[in-house]
C-alpha positions as CSV (number, residue, x, y, z in Angstrom):
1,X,-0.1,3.8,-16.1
2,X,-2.9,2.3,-13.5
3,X,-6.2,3.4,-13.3
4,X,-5.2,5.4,-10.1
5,X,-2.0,7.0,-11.4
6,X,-4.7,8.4,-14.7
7,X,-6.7,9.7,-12.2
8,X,-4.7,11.8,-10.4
9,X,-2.9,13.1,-13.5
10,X,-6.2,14.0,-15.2
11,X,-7.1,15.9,-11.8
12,X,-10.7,15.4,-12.6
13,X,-12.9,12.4,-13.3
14,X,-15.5,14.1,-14.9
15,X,-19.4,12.4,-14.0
16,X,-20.7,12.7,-17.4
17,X,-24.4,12.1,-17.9
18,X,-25.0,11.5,-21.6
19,X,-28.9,11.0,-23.4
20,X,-27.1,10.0,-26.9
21,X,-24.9,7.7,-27.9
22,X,-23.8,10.0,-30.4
23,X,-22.3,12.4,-28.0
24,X,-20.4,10.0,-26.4
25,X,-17.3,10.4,-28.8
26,X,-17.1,14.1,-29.2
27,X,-18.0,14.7,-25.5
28,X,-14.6,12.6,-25.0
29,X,-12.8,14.0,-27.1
30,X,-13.2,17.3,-26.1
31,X,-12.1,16.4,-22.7
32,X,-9.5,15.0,-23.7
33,X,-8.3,18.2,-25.8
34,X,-8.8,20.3,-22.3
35,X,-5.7,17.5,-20.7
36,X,-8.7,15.3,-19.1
37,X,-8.4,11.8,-20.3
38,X,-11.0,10.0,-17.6
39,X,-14.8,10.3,-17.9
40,X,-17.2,8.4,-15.7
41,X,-20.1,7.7,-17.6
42,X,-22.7,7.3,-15.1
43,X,-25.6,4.7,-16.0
44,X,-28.5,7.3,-15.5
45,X,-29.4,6.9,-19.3
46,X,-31.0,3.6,-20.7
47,X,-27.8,4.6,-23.4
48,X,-24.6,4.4,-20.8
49,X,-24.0,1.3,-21.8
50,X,-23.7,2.2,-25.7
51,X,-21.8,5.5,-24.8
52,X,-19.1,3.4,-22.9
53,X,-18.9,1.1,-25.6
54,X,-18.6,4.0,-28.2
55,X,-15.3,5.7,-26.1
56,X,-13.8,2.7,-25.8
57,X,-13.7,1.5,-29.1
58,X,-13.2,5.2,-30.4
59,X,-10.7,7.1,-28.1
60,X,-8.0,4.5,-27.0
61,X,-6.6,7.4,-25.4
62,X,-9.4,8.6,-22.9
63,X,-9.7,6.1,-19.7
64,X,-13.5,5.1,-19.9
65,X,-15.5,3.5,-16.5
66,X,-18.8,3.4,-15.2
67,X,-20.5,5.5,-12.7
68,X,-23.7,5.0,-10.9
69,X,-23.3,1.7,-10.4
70,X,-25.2,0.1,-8.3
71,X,-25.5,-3.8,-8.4
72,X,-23.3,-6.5,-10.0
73,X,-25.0,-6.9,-13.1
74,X,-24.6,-3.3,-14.0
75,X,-20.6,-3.5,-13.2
76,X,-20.8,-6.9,-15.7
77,X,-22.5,-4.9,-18.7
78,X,-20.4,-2.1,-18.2
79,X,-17.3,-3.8,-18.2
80,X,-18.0,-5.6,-21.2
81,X,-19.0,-2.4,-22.9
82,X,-15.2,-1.4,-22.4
83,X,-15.2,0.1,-18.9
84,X,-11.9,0.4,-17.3
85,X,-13.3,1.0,-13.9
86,X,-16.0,1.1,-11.6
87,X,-17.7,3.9,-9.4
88,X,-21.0,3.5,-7.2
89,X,-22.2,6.5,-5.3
90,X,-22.5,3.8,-2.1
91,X,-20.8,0.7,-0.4
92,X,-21.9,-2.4,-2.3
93,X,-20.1,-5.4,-1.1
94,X,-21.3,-7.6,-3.8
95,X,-19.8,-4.9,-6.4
96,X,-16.4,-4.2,-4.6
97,X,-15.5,-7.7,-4.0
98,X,-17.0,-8.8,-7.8
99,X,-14.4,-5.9,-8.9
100,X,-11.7,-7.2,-6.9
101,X,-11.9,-10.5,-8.1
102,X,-12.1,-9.3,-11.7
103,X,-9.1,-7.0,-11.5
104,X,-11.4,-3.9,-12.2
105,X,-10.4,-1.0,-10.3
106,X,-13.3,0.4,-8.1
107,X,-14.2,3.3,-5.9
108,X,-17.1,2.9,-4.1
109,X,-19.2,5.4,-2.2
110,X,-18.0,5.5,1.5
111,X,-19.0,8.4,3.9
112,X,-18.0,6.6,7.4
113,X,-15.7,4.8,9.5
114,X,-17.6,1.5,8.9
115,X,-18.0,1.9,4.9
116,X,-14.4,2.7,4.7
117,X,-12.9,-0.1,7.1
118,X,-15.3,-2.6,4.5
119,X,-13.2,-1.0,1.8
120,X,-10.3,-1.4,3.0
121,X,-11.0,-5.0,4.5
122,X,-11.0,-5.8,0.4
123,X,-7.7,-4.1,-0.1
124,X,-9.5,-0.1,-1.7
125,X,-6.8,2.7,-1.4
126,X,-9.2,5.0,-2.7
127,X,-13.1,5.9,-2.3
128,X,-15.4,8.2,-3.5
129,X,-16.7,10.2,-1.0
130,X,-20.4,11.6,-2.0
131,X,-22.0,13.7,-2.2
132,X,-19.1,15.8,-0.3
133,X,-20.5,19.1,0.3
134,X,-23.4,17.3,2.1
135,X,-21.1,15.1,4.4
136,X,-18.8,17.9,5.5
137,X,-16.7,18.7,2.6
138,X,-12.7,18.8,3.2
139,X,-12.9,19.0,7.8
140,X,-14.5,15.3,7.2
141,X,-12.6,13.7,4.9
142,X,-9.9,15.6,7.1
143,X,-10.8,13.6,10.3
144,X,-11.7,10.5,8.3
145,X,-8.5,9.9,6.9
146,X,-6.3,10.4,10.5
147,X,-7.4,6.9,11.5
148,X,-7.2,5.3,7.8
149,X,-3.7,6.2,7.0
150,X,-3.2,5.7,3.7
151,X,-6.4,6.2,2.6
152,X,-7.7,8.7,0.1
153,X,-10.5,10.7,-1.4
154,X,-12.1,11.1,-4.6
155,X,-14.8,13.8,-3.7
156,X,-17.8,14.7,-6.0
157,X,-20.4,16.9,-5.1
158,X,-19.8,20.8,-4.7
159,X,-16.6,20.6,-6.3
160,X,-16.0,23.4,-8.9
161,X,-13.1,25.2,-10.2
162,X,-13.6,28.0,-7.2
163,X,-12.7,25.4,-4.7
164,X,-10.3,22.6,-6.6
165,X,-7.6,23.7,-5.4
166,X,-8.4,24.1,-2.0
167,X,-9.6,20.3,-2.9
168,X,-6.1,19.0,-4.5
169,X,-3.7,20.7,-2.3
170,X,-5.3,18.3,0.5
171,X,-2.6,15.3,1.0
172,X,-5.8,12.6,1.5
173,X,-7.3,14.3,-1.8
174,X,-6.4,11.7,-5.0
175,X,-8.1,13.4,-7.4
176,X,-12.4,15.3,-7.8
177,X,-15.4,14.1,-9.5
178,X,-17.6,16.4,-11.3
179,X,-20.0,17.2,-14.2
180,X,-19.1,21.3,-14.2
181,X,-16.3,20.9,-16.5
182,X,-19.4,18.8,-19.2
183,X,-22.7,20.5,-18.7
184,X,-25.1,18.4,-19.8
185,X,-26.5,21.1,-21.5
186,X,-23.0,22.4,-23.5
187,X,-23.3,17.9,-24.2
188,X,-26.6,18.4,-25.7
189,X,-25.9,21.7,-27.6
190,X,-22.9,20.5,-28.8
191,X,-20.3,22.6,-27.1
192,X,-17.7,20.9,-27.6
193,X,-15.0,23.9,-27.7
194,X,-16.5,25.2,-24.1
195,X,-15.6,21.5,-22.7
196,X,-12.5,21.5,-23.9
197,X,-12.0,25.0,-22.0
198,X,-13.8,23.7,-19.0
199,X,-11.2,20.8,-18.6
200,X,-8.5,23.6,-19.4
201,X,-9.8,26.0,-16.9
202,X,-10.5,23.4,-14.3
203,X,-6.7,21.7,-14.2
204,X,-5.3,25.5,-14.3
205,X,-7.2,26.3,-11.0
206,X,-6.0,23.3,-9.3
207,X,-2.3,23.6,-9.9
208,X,-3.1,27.7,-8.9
209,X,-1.8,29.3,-12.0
């Protein structure tokens, strides 16, 4: 199964910000239990690197990439570290086309016309599109994807288990980005049994049952 087929059967690409490496594992695993086997570990913390490297060697089951990712040496460490894939919040063309040469799936940050013709120009089926309740939610990615047939969406940003659905149901939709399903706070409490029903409660709302 590719990066993008995990996607859209885990529903949600959790953005997981993480302070300890020893949370890493449990915080994946609990996921994982709740039917979501992605997790974005974004490079906010001077330990993403470590945590990535902990999932990867730990839970051969969960699909582990890097978020936040903002220049090409990042995307280097974080693919050695074990990352399966890349995210940046914006359009780096030094990152996408380093990805694309590499064979490392990536979903860049694109909000426009222009930053989503320079994604597709290096062969992207899929971009984040951040933060989305700022840039117009579901009406703009709506409009954005008539021209760019094909194309689709991985929102973050205001997405929450009120509204997936509404989110998924949308054809252009491939799949949400989010951190409500791992609270940073439930991470650093140790929560791990309220994760697991996060992820639960979260793929339930989107298929409406």
């Amino acid at each position: 199964m590719t990066a993008m087929e995990r996607f859209a059967n885990s529903i949600v690409v959790p953005v997981v910000v993480l302070d300890k490496v020893e949370d890493a594992v449990p915080t994946a695993k609990a996921m994982a239990a709740g039917g979501v086997d992605t997790m974005e570990i974004t490079f906010r913390t001077a330990c993403a690197p470590e945590c990535i490297k902990a999932v990867a060697e730990n839970c051969p089951e969960v699909l582990v990439g890097a978020g936040t990712i903002i220049n090409v040496e990042q995307a280097k460490l974080a693919v050695e570290m074990g990352a399966k894939f890349i995210v940046s919040p914006g359009f780096s063309d030094e990152v996408v086309s380093w990805c694309v040469e590499n064979n490392i799936p990536v979903a860049p940050g694109c909000v426009t016309p222009t930053e989503i013709m320079a994604a597709l120009n290096h062969g992207l089926k899929m971009v984040k599109f951040f933060p989305a309740n700022v840039y117009g939610g579901l009406n703009a990615m709506k409009n954005l994807a008539a021209p760019f047939v094909g194309i689709k969406f991985l929102p973050t940003g205001g997405v929450n288990s009120g509204n997936i659905k509404e989110y998924i149901d949308a054809p252009f939709i491939h799949a949400v980005g989010g951190s409500w399903v791992c609270p940073k706070a439930d991470i650093a409490a140790g929560n791990w049994d309220k994760i697991t029903q996060l992820c639960i409660d979260a793929r339930k709302a989107a298929k409406g049952e």
